[in-house]
DSSP file (Angstrom, degrees, kcal/mol; ACC not computed):
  #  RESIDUE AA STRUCTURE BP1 BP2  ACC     N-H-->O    O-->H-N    N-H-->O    O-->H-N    TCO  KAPPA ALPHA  PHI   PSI    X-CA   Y-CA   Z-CA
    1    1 A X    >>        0   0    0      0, 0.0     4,-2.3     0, 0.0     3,-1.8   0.000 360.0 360.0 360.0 -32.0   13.1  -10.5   -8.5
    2    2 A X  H 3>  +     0   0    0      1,-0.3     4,-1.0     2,-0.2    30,-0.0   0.686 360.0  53.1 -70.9 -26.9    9.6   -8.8   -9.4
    3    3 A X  H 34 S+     0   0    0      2,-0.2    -1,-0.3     1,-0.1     5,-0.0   0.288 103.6  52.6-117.5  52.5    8.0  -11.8   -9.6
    4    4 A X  H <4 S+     0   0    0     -3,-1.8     4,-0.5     2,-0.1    -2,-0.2   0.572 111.8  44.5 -98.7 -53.1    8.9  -13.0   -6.5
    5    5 A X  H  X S+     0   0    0     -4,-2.3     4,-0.7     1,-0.2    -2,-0.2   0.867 111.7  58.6 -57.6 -25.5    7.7   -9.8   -4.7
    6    6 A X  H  X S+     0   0    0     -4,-1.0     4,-1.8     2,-0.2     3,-0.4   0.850 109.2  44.0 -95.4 -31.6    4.4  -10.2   -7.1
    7    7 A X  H >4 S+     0   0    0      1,-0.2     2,-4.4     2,-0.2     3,-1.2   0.697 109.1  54.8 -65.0-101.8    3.9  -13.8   -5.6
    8    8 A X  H 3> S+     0   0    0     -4,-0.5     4,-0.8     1,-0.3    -2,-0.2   0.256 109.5  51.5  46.9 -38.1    4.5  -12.6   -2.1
    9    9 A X  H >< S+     0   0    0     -2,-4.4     3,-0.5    -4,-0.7    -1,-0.3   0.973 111.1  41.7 -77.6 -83.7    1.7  -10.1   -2.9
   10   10 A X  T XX S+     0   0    0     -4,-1.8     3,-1.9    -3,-1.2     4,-0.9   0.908 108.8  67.9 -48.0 -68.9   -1.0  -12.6   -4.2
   11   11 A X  H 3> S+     0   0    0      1,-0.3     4,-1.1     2,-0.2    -1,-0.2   0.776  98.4  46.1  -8.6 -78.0    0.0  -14.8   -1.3
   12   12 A X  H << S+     0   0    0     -4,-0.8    -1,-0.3    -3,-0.5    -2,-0.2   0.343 113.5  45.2 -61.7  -3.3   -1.2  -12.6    1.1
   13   13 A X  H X4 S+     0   0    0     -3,-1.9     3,-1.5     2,-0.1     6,-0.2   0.680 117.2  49.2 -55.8 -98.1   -4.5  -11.9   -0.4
   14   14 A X  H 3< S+     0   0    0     -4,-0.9    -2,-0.2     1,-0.2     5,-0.2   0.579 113.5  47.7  10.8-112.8   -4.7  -15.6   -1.0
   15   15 A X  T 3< S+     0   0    0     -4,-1.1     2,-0.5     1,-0.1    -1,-0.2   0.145  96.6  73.1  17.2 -57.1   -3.8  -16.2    2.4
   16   16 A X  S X  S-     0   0    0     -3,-1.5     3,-2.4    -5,-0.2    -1,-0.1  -0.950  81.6-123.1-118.4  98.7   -6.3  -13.7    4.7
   17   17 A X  T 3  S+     0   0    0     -2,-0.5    85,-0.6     1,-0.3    89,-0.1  -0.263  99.3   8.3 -36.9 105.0   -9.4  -14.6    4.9
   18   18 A X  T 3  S+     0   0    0      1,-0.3    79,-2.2    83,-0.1    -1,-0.3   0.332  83.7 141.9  76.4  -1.2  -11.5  -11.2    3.4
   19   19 A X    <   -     0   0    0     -3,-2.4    -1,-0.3    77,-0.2    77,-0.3  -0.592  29.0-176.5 -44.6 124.1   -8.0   -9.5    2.3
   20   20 A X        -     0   0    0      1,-0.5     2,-0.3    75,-0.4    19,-0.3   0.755  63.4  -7.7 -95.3 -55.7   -9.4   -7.8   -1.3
   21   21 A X        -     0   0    0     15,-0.2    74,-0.7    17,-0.1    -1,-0.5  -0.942  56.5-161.5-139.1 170.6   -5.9   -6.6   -2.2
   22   22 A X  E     -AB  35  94A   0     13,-4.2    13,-2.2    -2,-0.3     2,-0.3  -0.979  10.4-166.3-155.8 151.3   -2.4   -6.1   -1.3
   23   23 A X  E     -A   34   0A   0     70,-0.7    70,-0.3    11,-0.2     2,-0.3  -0.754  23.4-139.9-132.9 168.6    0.9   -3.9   -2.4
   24   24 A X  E     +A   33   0A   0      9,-1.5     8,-5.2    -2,-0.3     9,-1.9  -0.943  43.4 178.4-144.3 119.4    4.6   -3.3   -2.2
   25   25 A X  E     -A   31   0A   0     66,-0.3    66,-1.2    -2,-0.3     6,-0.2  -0.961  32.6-122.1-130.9 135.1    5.1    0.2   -2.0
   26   26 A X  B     -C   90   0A   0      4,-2.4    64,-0.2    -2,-0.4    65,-0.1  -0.178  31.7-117.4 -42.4 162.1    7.6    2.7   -1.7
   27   27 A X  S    S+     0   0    0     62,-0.6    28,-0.1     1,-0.1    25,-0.1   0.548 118.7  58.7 -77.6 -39.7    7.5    5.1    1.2
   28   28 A X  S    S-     0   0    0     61,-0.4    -1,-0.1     1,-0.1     3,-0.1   0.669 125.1 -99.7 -86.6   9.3    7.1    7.7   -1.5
   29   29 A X  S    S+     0   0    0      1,-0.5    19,-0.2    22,-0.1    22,-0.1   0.105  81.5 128.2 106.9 -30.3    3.8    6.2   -3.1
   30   30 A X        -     0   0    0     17,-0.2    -4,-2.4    -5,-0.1    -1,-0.5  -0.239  53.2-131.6 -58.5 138.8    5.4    4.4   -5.9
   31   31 A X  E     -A   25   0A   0     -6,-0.2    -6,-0.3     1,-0.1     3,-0.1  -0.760  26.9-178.0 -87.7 142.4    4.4    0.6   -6.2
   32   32 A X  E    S-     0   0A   0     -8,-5.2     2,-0.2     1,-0.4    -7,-0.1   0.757  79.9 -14.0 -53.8 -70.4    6.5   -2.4   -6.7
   33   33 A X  E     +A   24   0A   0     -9,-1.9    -9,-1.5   -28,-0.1    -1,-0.4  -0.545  58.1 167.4-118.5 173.2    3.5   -4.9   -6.8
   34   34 A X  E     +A   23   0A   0     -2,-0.2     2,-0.4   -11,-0.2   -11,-0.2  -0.702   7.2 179.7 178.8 147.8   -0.2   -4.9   -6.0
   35   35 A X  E     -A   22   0A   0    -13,-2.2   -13,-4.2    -2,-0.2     2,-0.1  -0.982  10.5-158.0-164.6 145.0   -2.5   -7.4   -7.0
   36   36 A X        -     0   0    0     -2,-0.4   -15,-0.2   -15,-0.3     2,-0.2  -0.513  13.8-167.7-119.6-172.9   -6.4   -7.5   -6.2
   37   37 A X  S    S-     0   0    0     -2,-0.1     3,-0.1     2,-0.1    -2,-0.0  -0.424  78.1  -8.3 176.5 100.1   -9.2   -9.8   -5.9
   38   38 A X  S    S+     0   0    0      1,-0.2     2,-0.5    -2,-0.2   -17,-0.1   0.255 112.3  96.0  96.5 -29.5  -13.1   -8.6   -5.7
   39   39 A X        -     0   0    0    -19,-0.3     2,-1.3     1,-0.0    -1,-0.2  -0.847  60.7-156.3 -99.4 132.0  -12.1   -5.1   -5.3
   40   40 A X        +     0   0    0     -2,-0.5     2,-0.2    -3,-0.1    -1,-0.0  -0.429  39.1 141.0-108.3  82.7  -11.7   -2.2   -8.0
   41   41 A X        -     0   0    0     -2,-1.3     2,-1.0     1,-0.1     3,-0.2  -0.402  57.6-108.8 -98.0 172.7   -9.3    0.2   -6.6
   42   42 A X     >  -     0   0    0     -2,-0.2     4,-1.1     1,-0.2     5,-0.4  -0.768  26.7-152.4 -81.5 120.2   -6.5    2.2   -8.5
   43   43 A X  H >> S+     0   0    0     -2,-1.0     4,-2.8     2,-0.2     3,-0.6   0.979  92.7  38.6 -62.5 -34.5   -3.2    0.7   -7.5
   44   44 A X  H 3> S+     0   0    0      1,-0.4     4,-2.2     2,-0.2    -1,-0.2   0.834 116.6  45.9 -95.3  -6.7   -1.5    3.7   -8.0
   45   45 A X  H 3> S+     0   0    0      2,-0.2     4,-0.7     3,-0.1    -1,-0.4   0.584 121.7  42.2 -86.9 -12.1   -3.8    6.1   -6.9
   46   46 A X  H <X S+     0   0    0     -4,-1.1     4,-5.0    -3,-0.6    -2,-0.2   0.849 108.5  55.6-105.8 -61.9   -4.3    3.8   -3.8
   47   47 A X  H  X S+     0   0    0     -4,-2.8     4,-2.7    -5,-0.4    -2,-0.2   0.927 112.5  50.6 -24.8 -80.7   -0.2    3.0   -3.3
   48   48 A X  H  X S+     0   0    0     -4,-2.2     4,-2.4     1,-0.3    -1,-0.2   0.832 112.5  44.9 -35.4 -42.3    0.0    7.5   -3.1
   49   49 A X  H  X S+     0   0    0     -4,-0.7     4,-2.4     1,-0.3    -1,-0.3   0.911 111.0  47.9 -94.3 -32.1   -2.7    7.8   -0.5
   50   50 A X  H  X S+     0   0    0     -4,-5.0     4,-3.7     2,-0.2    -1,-0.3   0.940 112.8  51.6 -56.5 -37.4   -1.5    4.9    1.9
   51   51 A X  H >X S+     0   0    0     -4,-2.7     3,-4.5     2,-0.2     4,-0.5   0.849 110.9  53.0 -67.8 -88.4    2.4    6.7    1.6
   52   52 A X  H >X S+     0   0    0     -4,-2.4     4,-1.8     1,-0.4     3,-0.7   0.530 112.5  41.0 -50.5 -49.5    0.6   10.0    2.6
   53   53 A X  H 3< S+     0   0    0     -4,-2.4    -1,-0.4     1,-0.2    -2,-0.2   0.893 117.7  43.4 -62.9 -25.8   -1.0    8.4    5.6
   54   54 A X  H XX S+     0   0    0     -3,-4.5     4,-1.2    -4,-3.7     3,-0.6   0.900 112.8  63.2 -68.2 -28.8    2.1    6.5    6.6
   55   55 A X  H XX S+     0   0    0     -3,-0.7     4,-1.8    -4,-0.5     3,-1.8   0.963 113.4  29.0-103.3 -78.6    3.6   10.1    5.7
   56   56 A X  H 3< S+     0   0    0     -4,-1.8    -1,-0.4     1,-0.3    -2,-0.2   0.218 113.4  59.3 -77.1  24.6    1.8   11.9    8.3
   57   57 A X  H <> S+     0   0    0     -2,-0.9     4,-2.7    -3,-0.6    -1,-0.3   0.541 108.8  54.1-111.0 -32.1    1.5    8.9   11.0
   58   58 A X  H <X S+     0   0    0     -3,-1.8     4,-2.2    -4,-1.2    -2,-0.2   0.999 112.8  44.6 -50.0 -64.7    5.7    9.0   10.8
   59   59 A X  H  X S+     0   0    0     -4,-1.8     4,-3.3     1,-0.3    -1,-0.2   0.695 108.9  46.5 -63.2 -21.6    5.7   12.4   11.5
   60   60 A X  H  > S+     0   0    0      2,-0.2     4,-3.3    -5,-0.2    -1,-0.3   0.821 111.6  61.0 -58.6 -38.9    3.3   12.7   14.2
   61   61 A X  H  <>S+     0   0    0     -4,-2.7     5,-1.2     1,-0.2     3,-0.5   0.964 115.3  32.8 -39.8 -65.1    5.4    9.6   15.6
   62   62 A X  H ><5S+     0   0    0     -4,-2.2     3,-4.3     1,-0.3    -2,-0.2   0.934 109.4  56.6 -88.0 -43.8    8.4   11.7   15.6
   63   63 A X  H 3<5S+     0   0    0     -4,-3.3    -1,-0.3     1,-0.3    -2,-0.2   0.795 114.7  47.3 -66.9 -19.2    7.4   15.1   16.4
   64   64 A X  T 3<5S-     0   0    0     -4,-3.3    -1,-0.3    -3,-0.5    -2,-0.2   0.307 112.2-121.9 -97.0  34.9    5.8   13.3   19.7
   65   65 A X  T < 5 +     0   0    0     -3,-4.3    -3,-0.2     1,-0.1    -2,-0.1   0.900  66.5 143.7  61.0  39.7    9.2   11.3   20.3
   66   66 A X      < -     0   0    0     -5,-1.2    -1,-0.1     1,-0.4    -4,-0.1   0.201  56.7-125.0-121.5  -0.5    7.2    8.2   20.1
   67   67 A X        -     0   0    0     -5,-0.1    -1,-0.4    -6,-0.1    -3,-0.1  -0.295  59.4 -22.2  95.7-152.6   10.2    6.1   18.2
   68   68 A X        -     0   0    0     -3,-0.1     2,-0.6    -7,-0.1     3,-0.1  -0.330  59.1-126.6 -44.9 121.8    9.5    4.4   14.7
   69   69 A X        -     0   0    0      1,-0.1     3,-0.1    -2,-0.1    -2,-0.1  -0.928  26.3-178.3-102.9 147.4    6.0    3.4   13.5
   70   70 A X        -     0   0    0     -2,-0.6     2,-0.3     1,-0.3    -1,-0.1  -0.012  65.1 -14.0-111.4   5.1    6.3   -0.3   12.5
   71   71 A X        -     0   0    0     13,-0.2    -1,-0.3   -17,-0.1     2,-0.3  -0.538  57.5-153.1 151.9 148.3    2.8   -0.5   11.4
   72   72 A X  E     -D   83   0A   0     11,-1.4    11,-2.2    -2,-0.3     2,-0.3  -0.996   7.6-148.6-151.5 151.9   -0.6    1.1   11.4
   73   73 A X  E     -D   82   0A   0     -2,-0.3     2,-0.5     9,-0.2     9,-0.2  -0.799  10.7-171.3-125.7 141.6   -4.3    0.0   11.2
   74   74 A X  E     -D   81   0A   0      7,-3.1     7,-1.7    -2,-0.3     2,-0.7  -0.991  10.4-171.2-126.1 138.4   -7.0    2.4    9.4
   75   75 A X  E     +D   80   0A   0     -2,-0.5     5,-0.2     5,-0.2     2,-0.1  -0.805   5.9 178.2-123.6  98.1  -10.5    1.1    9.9
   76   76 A X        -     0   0    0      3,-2.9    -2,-0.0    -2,-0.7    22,-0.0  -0.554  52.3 -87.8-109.4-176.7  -13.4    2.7    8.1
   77   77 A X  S    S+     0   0    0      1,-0.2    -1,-0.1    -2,-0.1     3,-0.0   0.862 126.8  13.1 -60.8 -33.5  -17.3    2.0    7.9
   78   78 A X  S    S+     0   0    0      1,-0.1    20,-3.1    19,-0.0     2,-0.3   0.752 122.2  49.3 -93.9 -32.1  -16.3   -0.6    4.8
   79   79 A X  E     - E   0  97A   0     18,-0.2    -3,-2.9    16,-0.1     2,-0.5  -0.852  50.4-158.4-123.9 151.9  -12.7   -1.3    4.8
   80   80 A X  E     -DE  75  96A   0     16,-2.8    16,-1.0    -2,-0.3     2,-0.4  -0.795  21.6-168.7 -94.4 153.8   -9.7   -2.4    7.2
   81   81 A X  E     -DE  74  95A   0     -7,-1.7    -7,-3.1    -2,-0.5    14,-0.3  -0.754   4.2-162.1-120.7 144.6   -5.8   -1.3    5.7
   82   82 A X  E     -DE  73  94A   0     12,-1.2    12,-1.0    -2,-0.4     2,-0.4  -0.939   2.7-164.0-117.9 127.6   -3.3   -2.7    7.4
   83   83 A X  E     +DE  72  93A   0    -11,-2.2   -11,-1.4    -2,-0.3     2,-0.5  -0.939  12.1 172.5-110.2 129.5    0.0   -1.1    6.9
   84   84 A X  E     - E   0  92A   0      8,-3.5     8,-1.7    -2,-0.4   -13,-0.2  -0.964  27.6-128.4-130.1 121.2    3.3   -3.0    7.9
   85   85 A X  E     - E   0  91A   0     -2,-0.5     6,-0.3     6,-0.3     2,-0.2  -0.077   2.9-147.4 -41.0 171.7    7.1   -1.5    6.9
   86   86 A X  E  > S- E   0  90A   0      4,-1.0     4,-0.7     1,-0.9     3,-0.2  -0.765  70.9 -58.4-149.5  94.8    9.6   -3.6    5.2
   87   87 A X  T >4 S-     0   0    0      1,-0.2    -1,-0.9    -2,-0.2     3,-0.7   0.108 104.9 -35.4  33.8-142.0   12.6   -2.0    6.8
   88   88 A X  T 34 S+     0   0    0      1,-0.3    -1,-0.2    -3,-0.1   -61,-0.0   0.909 133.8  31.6 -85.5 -17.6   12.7    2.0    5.9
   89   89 A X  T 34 S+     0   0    0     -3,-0.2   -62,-0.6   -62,-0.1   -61,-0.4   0.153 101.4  78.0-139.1  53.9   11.3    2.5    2.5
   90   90 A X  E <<  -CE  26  86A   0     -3,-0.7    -4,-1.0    -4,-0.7   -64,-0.2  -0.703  46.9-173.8-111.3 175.2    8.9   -0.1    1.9
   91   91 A X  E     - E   0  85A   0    -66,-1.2   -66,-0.3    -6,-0.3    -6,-0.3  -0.880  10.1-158.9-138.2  80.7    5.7   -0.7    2.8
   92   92 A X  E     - E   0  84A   0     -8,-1.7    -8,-3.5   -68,-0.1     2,-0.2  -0.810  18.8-173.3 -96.5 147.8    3.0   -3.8    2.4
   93   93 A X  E     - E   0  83A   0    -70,-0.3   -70,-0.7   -10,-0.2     2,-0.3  -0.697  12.5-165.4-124.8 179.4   -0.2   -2.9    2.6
   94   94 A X  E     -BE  22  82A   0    -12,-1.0   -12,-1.2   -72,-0.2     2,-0.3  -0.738   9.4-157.4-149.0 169.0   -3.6   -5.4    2.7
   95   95 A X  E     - E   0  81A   0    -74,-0.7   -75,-0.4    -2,-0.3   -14,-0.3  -0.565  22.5-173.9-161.0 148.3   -6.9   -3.8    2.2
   96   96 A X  E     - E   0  80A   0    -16,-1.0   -16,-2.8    -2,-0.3   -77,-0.2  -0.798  31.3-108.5-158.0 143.9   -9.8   -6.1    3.8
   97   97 A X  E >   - E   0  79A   0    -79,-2.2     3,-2.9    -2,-0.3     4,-0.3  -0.212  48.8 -93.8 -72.6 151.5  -13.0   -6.2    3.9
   98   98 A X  T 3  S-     0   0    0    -20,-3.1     2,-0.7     1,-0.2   -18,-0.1  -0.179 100.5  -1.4 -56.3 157.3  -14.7   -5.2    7.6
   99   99 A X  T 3  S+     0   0    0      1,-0.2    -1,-0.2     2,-0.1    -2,-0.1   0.122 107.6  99.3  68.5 -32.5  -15.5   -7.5    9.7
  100  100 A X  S <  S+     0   0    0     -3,-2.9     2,-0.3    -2,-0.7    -1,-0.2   0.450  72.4  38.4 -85.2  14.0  -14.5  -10.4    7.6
  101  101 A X  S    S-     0   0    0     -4,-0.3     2,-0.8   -83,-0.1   -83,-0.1  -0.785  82.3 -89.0-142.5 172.2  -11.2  -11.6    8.6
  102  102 A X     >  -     0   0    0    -85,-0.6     4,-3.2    -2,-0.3     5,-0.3  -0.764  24.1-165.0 -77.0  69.5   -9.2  -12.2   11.2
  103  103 A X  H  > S+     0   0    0     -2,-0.8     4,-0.6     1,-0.3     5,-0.2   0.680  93.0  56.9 -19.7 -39.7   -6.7   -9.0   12.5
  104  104 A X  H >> S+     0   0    0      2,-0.2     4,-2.5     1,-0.2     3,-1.1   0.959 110.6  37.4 -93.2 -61.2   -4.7  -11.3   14.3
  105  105 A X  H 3> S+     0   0    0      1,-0.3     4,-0.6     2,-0.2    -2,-0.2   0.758 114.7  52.5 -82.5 -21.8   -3.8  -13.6   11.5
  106  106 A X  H 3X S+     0   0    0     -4,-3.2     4,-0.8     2,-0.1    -1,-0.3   0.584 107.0  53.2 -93.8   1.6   -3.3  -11.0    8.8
  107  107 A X  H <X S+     0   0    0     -3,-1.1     4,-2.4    -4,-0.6    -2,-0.2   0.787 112.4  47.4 -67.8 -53.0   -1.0   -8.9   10.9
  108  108 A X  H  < S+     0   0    0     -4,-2.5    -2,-0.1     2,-0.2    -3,-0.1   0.754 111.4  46.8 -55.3 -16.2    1.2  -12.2   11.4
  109  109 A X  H >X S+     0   0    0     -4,-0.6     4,-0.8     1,-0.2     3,-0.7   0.831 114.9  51.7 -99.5 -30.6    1.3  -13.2    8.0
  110  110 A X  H 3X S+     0   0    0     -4,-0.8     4,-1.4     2,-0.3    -1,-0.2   0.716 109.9  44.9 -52.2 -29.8    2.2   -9.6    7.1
  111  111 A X  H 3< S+     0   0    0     -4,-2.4     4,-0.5     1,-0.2    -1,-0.2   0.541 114.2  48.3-108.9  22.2    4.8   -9.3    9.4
  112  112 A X  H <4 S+     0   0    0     -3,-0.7    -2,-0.3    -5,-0.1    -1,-0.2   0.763 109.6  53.3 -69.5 -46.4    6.1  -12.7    8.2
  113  113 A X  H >X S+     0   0    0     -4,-0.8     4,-1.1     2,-0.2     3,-0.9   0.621 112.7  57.8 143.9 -56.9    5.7  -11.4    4.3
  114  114 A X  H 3X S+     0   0    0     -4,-1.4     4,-1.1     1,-0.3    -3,-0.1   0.933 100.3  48.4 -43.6 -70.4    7.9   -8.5    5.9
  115  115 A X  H 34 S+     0   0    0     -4,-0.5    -1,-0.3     2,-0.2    -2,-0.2   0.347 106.8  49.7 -40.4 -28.1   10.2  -10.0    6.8
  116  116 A X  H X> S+     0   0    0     -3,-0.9     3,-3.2     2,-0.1     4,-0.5   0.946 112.9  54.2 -75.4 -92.7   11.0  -12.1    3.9
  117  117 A X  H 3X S+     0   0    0     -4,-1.1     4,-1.9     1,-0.3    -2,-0.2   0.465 101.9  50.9 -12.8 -37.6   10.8   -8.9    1.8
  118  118 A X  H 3X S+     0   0    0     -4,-1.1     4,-1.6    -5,-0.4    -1,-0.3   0.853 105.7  59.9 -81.1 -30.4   13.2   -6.9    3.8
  119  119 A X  H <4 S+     0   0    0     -3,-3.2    -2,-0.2     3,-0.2    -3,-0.1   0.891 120.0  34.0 -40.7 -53.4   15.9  -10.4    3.3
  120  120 A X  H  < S+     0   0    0     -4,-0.5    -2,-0.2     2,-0.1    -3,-0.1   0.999 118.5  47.8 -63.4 -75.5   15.3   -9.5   -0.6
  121  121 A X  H  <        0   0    0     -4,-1.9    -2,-0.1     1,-0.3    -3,-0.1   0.688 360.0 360.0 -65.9 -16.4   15.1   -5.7   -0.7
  122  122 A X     <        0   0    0     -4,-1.6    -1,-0.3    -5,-0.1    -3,-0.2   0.511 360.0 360.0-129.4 360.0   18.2   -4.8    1.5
């Protein structure tokens, strides 16, 4: 099964035009997968601090009644993350660089990628 999620991974890097890397994470910061390309991050140090924002995007969700979050987008001066669930305690994330890609087409392929991945994991 792992290296089915570990293609799945590379795909989506592959895939998205200016994606540098991408995971399957636990909700608690543990990785499945993660595979890079052109970037040198820590996976696992990267994997922790994406669960800690999802951590505290959930809870602001719920403490303003605002339902589920089903995905969330962080944009800084260098990098996009795109975060998408895979039902409740996974994660894929994509990493890209600004400006170089297409939002619209690495959200879809993620929440295609998701979707598949939630078939597997539950």
């Amino acid at each position: 099964m792992t290296q089915g999620y570990e293609q799945r991974v590379k795909e989506l890097v592959d895939n998205i035009p200016g994606a540098l890397c991408a995971s399957l994470t636990g909700t608690d910061g543990i990785g499945i997968t993660f595979y890079q390309s052109g970037l040198d991050l820590d996976p696992t140090l990267a994997d922790a601090e994406f669960a800690t924002m999802l951590s505290a995007s959930r809870r602001a969700a719920e403490n303003l009644s605002l339902g589920s979050i089903s995905e969330q987008t962080t944009a800084t001066e260098k990098l996009t993350v795109l975060i998408k669930m895979v039902g409740t305690d996974f994660y894929l994330s994509v990493v890209m660089q600004q400006g170089a890609g297409n939002l619209g087409m690495a959200r879809l392929l993620l929440r295609r990628a998701s979707e598949e991945l939630k078939n597997i994991l539950y």
